[in-house]
C-alpha positions as CSV (number, residue, x, y, z in Angstrom):
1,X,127.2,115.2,128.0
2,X,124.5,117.6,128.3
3,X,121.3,116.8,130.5
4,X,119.2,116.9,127.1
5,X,121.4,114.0,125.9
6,X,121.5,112.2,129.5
7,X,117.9,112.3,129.6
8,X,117.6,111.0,125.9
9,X,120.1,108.5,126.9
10,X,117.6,107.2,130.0
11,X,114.6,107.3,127.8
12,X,116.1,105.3,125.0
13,X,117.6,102.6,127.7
14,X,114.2,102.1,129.5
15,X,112.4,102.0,126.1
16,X,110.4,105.1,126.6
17,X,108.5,104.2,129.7
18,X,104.6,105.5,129.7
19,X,105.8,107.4,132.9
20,X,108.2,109.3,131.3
21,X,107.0,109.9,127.6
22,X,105.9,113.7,128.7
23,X,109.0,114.2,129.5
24,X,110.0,114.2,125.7
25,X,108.4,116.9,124.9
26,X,110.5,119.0,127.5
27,X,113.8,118.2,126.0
28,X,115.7,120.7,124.6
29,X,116.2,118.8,121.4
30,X,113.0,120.1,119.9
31,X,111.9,116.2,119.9
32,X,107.9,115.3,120.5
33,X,106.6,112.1,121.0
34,X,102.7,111.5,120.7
35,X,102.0,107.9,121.3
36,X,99.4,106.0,122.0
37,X,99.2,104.2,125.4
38,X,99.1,100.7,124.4
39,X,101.9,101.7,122.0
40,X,105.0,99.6,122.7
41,X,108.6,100.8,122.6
42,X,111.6,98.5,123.1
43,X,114.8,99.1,124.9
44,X,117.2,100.5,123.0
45,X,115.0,102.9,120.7
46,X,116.0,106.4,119.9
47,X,113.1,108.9,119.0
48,X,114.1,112.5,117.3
49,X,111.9,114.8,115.8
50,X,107.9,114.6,115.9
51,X,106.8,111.2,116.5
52,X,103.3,109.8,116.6
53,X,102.8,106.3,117.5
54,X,99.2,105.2,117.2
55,X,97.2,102.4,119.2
56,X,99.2,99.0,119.5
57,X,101.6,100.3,117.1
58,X,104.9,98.1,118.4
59,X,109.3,99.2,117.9
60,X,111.3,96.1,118.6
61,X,114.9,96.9,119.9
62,X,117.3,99.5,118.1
63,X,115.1,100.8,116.2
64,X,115.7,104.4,115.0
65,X,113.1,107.7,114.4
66,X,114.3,110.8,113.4
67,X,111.6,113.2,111.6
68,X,108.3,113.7,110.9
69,X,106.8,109.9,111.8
70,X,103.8,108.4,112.0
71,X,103.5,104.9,112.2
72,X,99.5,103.2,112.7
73,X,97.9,101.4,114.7
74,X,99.4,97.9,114.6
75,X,101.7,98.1,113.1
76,X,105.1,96.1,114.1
77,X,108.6,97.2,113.9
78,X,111.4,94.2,114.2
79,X,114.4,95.2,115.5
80,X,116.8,97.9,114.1
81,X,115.1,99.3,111.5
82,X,115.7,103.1,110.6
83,X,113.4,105.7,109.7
84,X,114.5,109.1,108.5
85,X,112.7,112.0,107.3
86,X,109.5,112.7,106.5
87,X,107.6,108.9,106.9
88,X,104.6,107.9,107.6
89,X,103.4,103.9,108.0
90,X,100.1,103.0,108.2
91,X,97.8,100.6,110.2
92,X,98.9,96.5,110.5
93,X,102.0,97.0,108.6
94,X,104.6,93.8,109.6
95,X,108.0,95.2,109.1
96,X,110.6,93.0,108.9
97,X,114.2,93.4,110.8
98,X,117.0,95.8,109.6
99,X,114.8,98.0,107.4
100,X,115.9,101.6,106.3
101,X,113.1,104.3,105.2
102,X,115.6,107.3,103.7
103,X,114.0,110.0,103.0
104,X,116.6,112.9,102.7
105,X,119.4,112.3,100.2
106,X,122.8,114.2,100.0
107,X,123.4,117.0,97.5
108,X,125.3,115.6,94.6
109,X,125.8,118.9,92.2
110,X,128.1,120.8,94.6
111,X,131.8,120.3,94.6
112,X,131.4,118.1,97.9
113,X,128.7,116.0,99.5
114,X,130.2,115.7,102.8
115,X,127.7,118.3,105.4
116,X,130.5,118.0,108.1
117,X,132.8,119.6,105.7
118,X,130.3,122.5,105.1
119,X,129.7,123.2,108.5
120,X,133.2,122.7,110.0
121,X,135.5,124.0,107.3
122,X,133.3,126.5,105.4
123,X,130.9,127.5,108.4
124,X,128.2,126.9,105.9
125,X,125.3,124.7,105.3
126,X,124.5,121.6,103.1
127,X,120.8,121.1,102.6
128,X,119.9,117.4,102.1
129,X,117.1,117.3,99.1
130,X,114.2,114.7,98.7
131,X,111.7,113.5,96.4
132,X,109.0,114.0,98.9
133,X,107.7,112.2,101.8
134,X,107.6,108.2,102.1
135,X,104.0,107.1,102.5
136,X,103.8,103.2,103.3
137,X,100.3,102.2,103.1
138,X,98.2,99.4,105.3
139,X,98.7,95.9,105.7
140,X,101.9,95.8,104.1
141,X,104.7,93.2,104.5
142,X,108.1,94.4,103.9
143,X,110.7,91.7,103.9
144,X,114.0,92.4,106.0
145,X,116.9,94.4,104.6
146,X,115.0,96.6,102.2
147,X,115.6,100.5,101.6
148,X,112.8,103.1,100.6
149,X,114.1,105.8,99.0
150,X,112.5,109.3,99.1
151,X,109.2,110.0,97.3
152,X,107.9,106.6,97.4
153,X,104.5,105.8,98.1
154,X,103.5,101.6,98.7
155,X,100.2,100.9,98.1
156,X,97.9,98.6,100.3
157,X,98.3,94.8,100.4
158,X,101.6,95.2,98.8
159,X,104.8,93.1,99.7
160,X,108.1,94.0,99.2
161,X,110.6,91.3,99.2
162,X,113.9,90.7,101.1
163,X,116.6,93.0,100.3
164,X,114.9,95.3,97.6
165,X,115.6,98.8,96.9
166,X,112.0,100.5,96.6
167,X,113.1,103.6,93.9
168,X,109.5,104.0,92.5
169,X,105.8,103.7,94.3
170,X,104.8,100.4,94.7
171,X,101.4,99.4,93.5
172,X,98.4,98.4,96.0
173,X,98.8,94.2,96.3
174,X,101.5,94.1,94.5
175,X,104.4,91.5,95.3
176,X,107.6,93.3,94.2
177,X,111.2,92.6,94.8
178,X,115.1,93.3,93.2
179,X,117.1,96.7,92.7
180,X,115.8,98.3,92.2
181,X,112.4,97.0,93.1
182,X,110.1,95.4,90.2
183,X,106.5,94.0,90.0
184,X,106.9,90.2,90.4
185,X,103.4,89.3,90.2
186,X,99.9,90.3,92.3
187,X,98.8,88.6,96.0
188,X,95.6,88.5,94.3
189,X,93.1,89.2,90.8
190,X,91.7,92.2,90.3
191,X,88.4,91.6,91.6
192,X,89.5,90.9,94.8
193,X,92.2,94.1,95.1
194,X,89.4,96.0,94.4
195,X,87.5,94.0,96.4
196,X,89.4,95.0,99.5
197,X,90.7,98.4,98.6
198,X,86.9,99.2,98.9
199,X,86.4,97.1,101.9
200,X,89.0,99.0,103.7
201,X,89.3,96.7,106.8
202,X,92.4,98.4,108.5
203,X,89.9,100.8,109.1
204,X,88.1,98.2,111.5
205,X,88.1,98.6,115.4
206,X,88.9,95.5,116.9
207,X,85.6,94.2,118.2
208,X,84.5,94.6,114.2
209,X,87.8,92.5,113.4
210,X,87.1,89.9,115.5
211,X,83.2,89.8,114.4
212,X,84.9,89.0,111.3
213,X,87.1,85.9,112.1
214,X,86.1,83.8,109.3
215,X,87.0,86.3,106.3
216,X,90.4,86.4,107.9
217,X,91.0,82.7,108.4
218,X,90.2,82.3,104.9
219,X,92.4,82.2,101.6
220,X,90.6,85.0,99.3
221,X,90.4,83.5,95.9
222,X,87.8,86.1,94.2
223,X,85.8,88.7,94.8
224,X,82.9,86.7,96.8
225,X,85.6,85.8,99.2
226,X,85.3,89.5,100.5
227,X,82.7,90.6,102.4
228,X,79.9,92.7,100.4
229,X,78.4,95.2,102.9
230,X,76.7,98.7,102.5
231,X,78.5,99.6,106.3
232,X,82.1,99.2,105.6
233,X,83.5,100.5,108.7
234,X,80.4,98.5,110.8
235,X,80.4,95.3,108.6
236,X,77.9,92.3,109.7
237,X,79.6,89.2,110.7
238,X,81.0,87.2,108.4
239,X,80.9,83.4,109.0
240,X,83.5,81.1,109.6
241,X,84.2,78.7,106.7
């Protein structure tokens, strides 16, 4: 075993100590990790590729980044979930456990699909091929056990149900679920999407989110339900019910 693969070893043990999270970027492995100091990694993670972990985003145990990822601020990993590819997750996004995020697929037109055979046997090279990049949106709950498949984009708001396989985008606020995944119904009327598409609050710094306690403690029934204010990213308070 290599130092590269020692170090990445130590690293993934300790859960990618604040200490030692420069020392990513000096690995041999081309790997570079930009994350945020309050950012939390659990033993047992592996990082690969280019990385970005914004403010209070949060990897629970054995979970798995390997590409170009991005995952925003607050945003919660459970355990073993796997990312591959080109991802990126934005902010307050509750990811539920054992969650896979492929976004490279193997090459079906050639006489084999196995790239060990290319690379062993023929000394040759089996590109993967994609549909694009996955884009996960904000505040979005994905139940545990789901797949994203290349190319997919998942709106706002939306929720994806246990066990789904996401093959198309996914709508903003929309509850979807099966395989492959289909529009079940909507979290909320169309007033109130809108509503909070426009209102944006995962844009919010924290003091602004607290400021506005009582919108979030509150079940959002139409439009009136969400704050109406020309400042959307400085809001006024909003009272609690």
């Amino acid at each position: 075993m290599d130092v590269t693969a020692v170090a990445e070893r130590m690293l993934s043990l300790l859960g990618y100590p604040r200490i030692a999270r420069p020392l990513v970027d000096r690995l041999d492995d081309g790997t570079t990790l930009e994350a945020a100091a309050s950012a939390g990694i659990a033993p047992g993670c592996l990082l690969r590729g280019d990385v970005t972990l914004e403010s209070n985003a949060r990897l629970s145990t054995r979970c798995v980044l390997n590409g170009t990822i991005t995952v925003g601020r607050g945003t919660n990993f459970e355990p073993a979930c796997t990312l591959i590819g080109d991802v990126e997750i934005g902010n307050y996004c509750a990811i539920a456990r054992e969650n896979t995020f492929q976004q490279t697929n193997h090459e079906t037109a050639k006489p084999s699909m196995q790239r060990r055979l290319y690379e062993t046997v023929l000394d040759s090279d089996l590109e993967y091929v994609t549909d694009g990049p996955i884009t996960v949106g904000n505040d979005v709950w994905i139940g545990a056990r789901c797949i994203v498949l290349s190319g997919v984009t998942i709106g706002d708001g939306a929720v994806v149900a246990a066990g789904s396989v996401v093959t198309d985008d996914v709508e903003p606020y929309a509850v979807v679920g099966g395989v492959p995944a289909e529009r079940l119904k909507w979290r909320f009327p169309r007033e109130v999407r809108e509503a909070l598409q426009d209102l944006a609050w995962w844009n919010w710094d924290e003091e602004t989110i607290r400021a506005n306690r009582g919108f979030f403690e509150r079940e959002l029934e139409s439009a009136d339900d969400v704050p109406d204010v020309g400042n959307r990213s400085r809001p006024e308070p909003v009272s609690k019910p």
